[in-house]
C-alpha positions in Angstrom: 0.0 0.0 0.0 2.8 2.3 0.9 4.3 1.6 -2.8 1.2 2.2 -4.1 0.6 5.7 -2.1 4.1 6.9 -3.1 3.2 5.8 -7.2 0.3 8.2 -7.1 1.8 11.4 -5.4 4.9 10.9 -8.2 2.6 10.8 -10.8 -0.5 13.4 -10.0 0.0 16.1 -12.7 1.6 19.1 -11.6 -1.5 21.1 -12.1 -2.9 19.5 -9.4 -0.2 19.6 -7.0 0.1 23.1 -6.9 -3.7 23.4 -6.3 -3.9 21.6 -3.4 -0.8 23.5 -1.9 -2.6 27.0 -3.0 -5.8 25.3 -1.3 -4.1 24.2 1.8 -2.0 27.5 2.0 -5.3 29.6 2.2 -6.5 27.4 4.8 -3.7 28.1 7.1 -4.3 31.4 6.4 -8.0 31.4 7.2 -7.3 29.2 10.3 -4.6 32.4 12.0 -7.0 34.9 10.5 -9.3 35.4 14.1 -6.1 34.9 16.0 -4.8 37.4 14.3 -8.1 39.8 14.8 -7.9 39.1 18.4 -4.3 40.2 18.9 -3.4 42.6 16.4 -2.5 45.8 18.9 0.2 43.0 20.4 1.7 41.7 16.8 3.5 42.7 14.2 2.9 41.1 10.5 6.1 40.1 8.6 7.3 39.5 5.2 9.8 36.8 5.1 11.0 34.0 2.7 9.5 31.2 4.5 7.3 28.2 3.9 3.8 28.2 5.0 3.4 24.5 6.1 6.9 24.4 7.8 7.4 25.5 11.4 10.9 24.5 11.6 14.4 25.5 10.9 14.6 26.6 7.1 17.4 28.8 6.3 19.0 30.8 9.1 19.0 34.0 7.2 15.6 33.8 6.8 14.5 32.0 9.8 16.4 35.4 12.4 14.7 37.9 10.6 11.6 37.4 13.2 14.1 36.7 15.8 15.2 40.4 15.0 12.0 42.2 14.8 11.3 40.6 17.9 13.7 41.8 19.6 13.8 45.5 18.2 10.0 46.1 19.0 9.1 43.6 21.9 6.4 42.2 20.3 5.5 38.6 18.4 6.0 38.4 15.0 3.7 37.0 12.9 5.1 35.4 9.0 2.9 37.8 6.6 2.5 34.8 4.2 0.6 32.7 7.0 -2.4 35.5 7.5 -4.9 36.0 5.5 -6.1 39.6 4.8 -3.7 42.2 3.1 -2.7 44.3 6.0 0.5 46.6 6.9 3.4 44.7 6.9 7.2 45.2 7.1 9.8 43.9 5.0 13.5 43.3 6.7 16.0 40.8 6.3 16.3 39.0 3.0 15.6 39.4 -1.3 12.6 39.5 -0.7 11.5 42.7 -2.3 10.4 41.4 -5.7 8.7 37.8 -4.5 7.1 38.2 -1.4 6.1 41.9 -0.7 2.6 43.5 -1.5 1.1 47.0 -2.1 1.6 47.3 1.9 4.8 46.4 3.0 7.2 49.0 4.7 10.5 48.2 3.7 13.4 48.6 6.0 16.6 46.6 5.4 15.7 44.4 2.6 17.2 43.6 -1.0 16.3 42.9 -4.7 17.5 39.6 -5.8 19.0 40.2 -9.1 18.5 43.9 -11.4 16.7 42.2 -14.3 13.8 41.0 -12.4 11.0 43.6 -12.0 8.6 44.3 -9.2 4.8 42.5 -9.0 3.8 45.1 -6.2 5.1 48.9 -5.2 5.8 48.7 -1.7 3.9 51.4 0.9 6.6 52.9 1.8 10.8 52.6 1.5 12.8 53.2 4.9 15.7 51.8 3.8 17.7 48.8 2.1 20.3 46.6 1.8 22.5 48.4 -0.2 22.9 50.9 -3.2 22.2 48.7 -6.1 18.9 47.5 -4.6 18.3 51.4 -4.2 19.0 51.8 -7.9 17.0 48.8 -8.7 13.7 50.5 -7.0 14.5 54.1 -8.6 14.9 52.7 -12.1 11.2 51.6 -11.2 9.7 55.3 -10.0 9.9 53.9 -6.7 11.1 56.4 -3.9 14.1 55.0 -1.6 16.6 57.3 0.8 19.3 56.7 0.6 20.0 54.2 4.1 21.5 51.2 3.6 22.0 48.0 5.8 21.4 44.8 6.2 19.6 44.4 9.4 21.6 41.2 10.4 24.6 43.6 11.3 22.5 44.5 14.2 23.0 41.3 15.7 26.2 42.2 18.1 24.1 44.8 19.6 22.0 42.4 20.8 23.8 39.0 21.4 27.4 38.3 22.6 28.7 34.9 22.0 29.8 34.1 25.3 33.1 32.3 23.8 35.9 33.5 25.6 39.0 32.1 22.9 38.5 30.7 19.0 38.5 26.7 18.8 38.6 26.3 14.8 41.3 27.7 12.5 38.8 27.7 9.8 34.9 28.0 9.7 33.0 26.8 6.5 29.4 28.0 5.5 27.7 26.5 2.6 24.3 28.1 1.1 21.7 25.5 1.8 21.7 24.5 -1.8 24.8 23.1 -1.5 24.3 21.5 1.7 22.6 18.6 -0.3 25.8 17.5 -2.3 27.3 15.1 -0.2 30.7 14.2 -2.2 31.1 18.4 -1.3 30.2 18.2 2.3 32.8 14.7 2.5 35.7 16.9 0.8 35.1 19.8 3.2 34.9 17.4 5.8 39.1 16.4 5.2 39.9 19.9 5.9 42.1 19.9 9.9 40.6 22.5 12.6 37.5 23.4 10.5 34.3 23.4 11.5 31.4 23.1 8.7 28.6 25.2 10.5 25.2 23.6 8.8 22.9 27.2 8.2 19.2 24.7 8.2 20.1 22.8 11.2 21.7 25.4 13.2 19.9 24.2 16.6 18.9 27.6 18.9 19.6 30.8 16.6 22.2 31.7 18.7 24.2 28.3 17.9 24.8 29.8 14.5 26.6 32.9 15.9 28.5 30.8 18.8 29.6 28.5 16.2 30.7 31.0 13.4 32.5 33.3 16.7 34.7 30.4 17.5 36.4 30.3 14.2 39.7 32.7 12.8 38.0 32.4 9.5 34.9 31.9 7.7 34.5 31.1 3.8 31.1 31.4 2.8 28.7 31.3 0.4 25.9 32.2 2.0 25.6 35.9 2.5 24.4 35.9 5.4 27.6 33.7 6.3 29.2 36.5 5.1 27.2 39.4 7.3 27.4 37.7 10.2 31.1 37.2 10.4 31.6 40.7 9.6 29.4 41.9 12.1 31.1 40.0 14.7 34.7 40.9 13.2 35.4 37.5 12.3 37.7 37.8 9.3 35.9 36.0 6.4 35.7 35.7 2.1 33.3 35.1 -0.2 33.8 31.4 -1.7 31.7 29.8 -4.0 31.4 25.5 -4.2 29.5 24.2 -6.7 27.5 25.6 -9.5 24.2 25.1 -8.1 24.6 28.9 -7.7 24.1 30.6 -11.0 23.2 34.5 -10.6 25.3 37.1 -11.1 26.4 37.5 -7.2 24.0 40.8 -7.5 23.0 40.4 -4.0 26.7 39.9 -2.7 27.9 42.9 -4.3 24.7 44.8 -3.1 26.1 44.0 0.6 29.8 44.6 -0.6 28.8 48.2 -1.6 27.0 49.1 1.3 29.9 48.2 3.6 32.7 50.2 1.8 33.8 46.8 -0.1 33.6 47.4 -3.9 36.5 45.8 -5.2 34.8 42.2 -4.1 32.7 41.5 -7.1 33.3 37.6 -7.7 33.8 34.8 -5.7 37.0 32.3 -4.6 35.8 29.3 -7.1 36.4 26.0 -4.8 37.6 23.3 -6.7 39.3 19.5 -5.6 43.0 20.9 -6.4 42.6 23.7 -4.0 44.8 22.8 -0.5 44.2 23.9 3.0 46.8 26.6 2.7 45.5 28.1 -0.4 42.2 28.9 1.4 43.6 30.1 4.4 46.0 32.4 2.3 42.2 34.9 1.6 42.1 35.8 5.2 45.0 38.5 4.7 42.5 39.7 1.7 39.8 40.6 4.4 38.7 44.5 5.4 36.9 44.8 8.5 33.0 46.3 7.6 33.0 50.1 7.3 29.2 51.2 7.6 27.3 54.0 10.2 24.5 51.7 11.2 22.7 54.6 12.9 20.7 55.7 10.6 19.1 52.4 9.7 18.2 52.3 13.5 16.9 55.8 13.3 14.6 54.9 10.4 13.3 51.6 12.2 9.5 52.1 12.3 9.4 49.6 15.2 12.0 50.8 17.6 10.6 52.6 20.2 8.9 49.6 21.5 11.6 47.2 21.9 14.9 48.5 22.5 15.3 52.2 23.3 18.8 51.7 24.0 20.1 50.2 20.8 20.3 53.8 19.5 22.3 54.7 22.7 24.9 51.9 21.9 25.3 53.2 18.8 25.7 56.9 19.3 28.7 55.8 21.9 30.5 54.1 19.4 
């Protein structure tokens, strides 16, 4: 029976698959709709790359942005896509400006994906965003956007400290999630002596994923938010690339690179079998520390004055 069940999901026409998950999305949706009635003075509704059905551990760059709007305004976070009615909603961490946002999201912090791919919806309003090519991206499209860039993820150290007094791992390796499915890569990585490979889907609590990447002298990564991270912390890192299950242009890389005073990084290190230990290690005298006044991305956060009034203090005294 169990053959027999698995036969007819592999071959119900795709029509109808993506019916059913349409169907069943709008019934989740339905289902939070009078929760959401109930408690929307205490919530806050936002846009993020997530599954509907899936409640667990995705992608940790997409998974913290609720941790982080949590945190800035003290309230629960709800996943816009898991609500039902088209209400204001904000936009943060991720490229998620030409997928997932509608005609009322608030965008503060997020990116465009690539340049070539235009927007479905023009957002409510434009705070700010990743960087200056996802600000040209919008303005190419009549869409107003100051000119305040960050990724919100480089918040992060205002917030959390790893409590890791002294590094453990030579070398820390972050693969995009993507790539985490290639197994003759993960076993190659694997040979590598004092390197930890820090898994970005299972990552455990979110603060695992900072602990984790904190206790290394060097991160490669090509995941950007690999990439963020370390540089938030100060953790000397470089933009690798291993496999080619990665084919855009790196638009979203160089976005970031641009925002932190970084232009000259416009490719990544191509990992192949030939390359040696030493080789890698050789990019950490490449890296320059993030150079980026993060205050006024806090000063245009629509949600900070009721979470954490003293964020913008830290910052000042820097």
């Amino acid at each position: 029976m169990y053959r027999k069940t698995i036969w007819r999901i592999k071959n119900t026409p795709t029509y109808l698959k993506r019916g059913y998950r349409r169907l069943m999305e709008y019934a989740v949706k339905l289902a939070s709709y009078p929760y959401y009635l109930s408690n929307r003075k205490d919530h806050i509704l936002l846009t993020v790359s997530l599954p509907v059905f899936k409640t667990s551990q995705t992608n940790w760059g997409d998974d913290v942005s609720l941790v982080l709007v949590e945190h800035l305004s003290g309230k629960q976070v709800i996943p816009y896509n898991r609500v039902l009615p088209s209400k204001p909603n904000f936009a943060c961490i991720g490229s998620i400006l030409t997928s997932r946002i509608d005609g009322k999201s608030i965008v503060w912090g997020s990116g465009a994906i690539a340049s070539t791919h235009k927007m479905k919806h023009i957002p409510a309003k434009v705070l700010a965003v990743r960087g200056p090519l996802t600000r040209a991206y919008l303005t190419r499209q009549c869409i107003d956007c100051p000119e305040i860039f960050g990724d919100p993820a480089l918040l992060f150290p205002y917030l959390y400290n790893p409590p890791i007094p002294q590094k453990k791992y030579r070398l820390g390796i972050i693969c995009h999630h993507l790539e985490l499915t290639d197994r003759k890569l993960i076993d190659r990585l694997n040979t590598f002596p004092d390197c930890l490979l820090i898994d970005i889907v299972n990552y455990g609590k979110w603060t695992g994923f900072i602990d984790q990447l904190y206790a290394c002298d060097f991160i490669i990564s090509s995941s950007l938010h690999g990439l963020i991270v370390a540089d938030a912390y100060r953790v000397p890192n470089y933009w690798f690339c291993f496999s080619g299950k990665l084919v855009d242009d790196g638009f979203k890389f160089k976005d970031y690179f641009l925002s932190v005073n970084k232009p000259e990084i416009t490719q990544p290190v191509f990992f192949n079998e030939a390359m040696s230990y030493e080789q890698i290690l050789a990019y950490q005298q490449k890296w320059q520390p993030a150079k980026i006044d993060l205050r006024p991305l806090v000063e245009a956060c629509p949600f900070l004055q009721d979470g954490s009034p003293l964020l913008a203090e830290k910052l000042m005294l820097e």
